[in-house]
N, C-alpha and C positions, 0 to 999 in steps of 0.2 A: 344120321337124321339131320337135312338141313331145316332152318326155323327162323322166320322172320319176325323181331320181337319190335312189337308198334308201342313206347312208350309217352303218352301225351301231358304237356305240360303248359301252364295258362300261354305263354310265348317261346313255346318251342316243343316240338315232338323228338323224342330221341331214337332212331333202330337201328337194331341191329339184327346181322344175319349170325346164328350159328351152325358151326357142324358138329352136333352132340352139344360137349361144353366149349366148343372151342369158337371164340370170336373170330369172325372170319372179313368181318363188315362192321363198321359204326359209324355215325354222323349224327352231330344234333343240328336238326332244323329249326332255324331260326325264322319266328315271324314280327314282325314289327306291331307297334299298336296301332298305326292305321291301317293295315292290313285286318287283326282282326276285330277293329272297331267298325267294320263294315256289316257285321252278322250281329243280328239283335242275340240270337243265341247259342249258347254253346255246340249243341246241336247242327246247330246252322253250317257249322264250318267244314262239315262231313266233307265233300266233295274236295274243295279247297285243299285239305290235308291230305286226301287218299290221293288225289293226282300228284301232288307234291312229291307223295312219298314212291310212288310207283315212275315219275320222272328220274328221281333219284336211283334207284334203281337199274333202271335202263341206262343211264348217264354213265352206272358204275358196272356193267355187262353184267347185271347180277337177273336171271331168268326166273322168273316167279314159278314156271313151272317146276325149277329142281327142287321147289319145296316139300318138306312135309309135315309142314302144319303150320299156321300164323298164331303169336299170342300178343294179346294186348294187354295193357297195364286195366286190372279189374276197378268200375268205376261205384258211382256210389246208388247199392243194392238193395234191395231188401235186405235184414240178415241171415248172414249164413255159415255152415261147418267151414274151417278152414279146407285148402287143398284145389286140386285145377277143375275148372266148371269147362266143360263146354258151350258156345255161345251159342246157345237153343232160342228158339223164335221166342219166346216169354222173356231173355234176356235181355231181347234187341225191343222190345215192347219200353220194358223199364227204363234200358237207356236213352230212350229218342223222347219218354216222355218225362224226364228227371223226375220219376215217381219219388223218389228219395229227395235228392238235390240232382242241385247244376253243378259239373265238375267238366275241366276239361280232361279227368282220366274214364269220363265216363265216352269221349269218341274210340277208346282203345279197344272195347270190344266190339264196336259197331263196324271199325275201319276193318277189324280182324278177320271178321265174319265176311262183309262184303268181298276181300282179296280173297279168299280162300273158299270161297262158295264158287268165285270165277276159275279157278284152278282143281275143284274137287277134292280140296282137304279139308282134314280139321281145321275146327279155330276154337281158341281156350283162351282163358282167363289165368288169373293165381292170385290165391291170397289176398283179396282185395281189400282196402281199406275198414269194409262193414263187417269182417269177417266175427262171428259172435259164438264163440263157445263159453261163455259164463255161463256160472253157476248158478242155481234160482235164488239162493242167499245170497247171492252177491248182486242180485237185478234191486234190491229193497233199496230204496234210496231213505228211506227216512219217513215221506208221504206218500198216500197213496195217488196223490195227482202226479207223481213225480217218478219216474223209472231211471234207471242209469242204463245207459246205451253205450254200445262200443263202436270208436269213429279209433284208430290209431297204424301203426306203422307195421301192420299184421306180414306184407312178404319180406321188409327187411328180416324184422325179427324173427320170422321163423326162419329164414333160407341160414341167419348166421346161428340158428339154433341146432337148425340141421348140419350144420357144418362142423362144432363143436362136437355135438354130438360123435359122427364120424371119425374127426380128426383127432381130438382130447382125448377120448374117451374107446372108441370102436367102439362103439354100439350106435343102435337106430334111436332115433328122435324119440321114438315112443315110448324108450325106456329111462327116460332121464327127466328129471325135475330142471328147471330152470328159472333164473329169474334174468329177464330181458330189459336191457334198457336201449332207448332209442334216441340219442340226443342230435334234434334238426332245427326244424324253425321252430316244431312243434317238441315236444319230451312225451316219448310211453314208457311204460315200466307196465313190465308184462309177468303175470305170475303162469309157466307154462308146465303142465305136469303130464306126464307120460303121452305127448303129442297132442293135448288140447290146453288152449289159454283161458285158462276156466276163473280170474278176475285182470282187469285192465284200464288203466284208466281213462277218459274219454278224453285224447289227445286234443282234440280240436274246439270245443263247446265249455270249456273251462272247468274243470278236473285237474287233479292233480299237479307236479311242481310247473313253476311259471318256468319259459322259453323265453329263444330271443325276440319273438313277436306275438304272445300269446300269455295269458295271468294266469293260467292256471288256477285254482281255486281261490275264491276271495273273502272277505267276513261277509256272507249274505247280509243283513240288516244294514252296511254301509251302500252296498249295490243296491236295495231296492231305495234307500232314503235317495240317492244318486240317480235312479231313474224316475224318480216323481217329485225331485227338485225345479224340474222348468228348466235347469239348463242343458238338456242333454236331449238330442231327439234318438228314436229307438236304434238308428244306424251308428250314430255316435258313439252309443251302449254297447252295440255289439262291435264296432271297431277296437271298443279298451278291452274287449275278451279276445277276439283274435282279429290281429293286424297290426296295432297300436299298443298292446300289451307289451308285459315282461321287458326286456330290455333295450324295447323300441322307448316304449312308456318312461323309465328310468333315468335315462341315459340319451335318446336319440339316433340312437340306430339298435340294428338288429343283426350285427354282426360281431360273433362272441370273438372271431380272432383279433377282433379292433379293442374290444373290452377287454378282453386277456393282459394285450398291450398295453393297455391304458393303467390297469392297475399296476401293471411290472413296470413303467414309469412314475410311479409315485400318486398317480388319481385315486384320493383315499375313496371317495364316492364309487368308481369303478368296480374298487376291488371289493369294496362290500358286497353292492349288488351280484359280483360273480363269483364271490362266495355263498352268497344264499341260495343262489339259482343249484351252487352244488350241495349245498347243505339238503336243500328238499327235495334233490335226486335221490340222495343215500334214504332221507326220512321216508322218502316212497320202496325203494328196495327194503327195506326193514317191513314195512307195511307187507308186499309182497312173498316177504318170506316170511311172514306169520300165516299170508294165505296156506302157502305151502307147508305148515306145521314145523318149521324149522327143517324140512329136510331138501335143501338145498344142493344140487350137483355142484355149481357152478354156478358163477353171477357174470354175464356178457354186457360189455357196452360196444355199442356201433351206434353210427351216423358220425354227422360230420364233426361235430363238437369231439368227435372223441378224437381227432387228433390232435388235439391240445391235452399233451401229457398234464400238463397243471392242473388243468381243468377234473382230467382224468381221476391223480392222485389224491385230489382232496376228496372225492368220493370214495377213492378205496378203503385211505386213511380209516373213515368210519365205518364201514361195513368188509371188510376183510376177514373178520369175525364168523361171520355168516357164513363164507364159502370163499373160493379163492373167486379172484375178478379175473378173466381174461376179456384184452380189448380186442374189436373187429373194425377199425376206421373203415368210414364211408358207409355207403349202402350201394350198391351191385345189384342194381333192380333188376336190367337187361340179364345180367345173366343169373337171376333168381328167376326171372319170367321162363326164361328158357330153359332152367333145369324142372321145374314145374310141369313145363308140355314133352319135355324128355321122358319123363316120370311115366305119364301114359304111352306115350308111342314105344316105350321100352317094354311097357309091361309090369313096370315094378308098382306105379298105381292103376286106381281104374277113375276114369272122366267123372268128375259127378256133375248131377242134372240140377239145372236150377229151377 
């Protein structure tokens, strides 16, 4: 089963072709900012990207027709059951008019659809960022004007959930409790029990531990005195929650390998801050694995932070107790997309509708 997998990213679209799981094809496309500071909106870029991507293609003798099936990186949704959506016309509705938001992973099901409607196959999604299997006691935020929503790292963590599962253990996803962490720009910690993540913290909108560019939860009473001080306008506000957060905010950048370095040269400031940032990864796995009533398989970190063993072990250090930690470095989207649309054309899932 060949499968061209359309991943989009704010300056750069990433695909790849596979045959089953096997990469056969990759390139990341790179766009500049005047390139896409020409289109007022995300949407906008549709064309732009899909000829790119189908130039490349032809460039590399790769025939759109040997495909079968396109998948794009799922964008921001209604919420939904994890698992591979087909991109059905209420999809393409959502994505063109950023009913949710504006992402650039929301051209990946548009582009999917349109390539593969010209060729007469599927086109599918995975796991997409909004995917919401929580619990009803876990939706209570505290107010009733107030709901917790899930925005986080939903096809990493499950593709290396499913992979543990498999590999660690031989057994199916659906039989295993996990607690997932996902260390990038962003941090999720995922409580996932017998194949659904039924609490999660809201990666992106300030939840849970702070990131290299994001605060993660803050003392509310200082945020709102901070928003009705005069010196902050509401963009400003929302830059120190995600973009100018965590250990952008800190320190000045947002790159943990440069922090890492920075403390293991002697920068006492450094090494704090990237001690805390580990301190309230474990404090949220502990959180997580009380979701799960202490019965824990296995505690998984993946993303890019996790190949910073340092970084790695002081989380263990604390929570090793729990369960044993095995790590997953990086995230292997491309080919979590692709095992996704595998999934159906195999038979082993069935497509769901959105």
């Amino acid at each position: 089963m060949k499968q061209l997998i359309i991943n989009p990213g704010s300056t750069s679209t990433k695909i790849a072709v596979f045959d089953d799981e096997n990469e056969i094809f990759e390139k990341t496309l790179r766009h500049t900012s005047e390139e896409i500071s020409k289109f007022k909106k995300v949407t906008d870029q549709f064309e732009f990207r899909k000829n790119i991507i189908l130039n490349v293609l032809k460039e590399n003798n790769i025939e759109i027709k040997s495909l079968s099936a396109i998948v794009g990186r799922g964008g921001l949704l209604k919420p939904i059951e994890g698992g591979t959506y087909t991109v059905n016309d209420k999809m393409v509705e959502d994505l063109k008019s950023n009913t949710v938001g504006e992402h650039a992973s929301n051209l990946g099901g548009l582009i999917a659809r349109s390539i593969a409607d010209e060729i007469n196959v599927p086109s599918f999604i995975v796991d997409p960022v909004v995917v919401d299997e929580i619990e009803d006691v876990a939706r209570i935020s505290g107010h009733p004007n107030f709901n917790r929503i899930c925005i986080w790292h939903a096809l990493n963590q499950k593709a290396v959930a499913r992979r543990a599962a498999k590999e660690k253990f031989g057994k199916k996803y659906e039989e295993m409790n996990f607690v997932v962490v996902h260390l990038g720009g962003g941090i999720s910690v995922g409580a996932h029990k017998k194949g659904k993540v039924i609490d999660v913290n809201n990666a992106l909108n300030g939840e849970g531990p702070f990131s290299p560019e994001r605060s993660g939860s803050l003392p509310m009473e200082e945020v709102i005195k901070a928003c009705y001080s005069g010196k902050f306008t509401e963009i400003e506000m929302k830059k120190m929650i995600v973009g100018k957060g965590g250990l952008s905010a800190y320190l000045g950048t947002n790159n943990a390998k440069e922090v890492s370095e920075m403390g293991s040269n002697g920068d006492k400031k450094a090494d704090l801050i990237y001690r805390a940032m580990a301190y309230q990864v474990a404090k949220a796995i502990g959180e997580y694995a009380v979701v799960l009533d202490g019965e824990v398989d296995c505690i998984l970190i993946t993303g890019g932070i996790a190949y910073d063993k340092k970084f790695v072990d002081m989380i263990t250090k604390k929570v090793s107790f729990i369960a044993e930690v095995i790590t997953y470095p990086g995230e292997d989207e491309l080919l979590a997309l692709a095992q996704g649309g595998l999934r159906v054309l195999n038979g082993t899932e069935k497509a769901k509708s959105y």
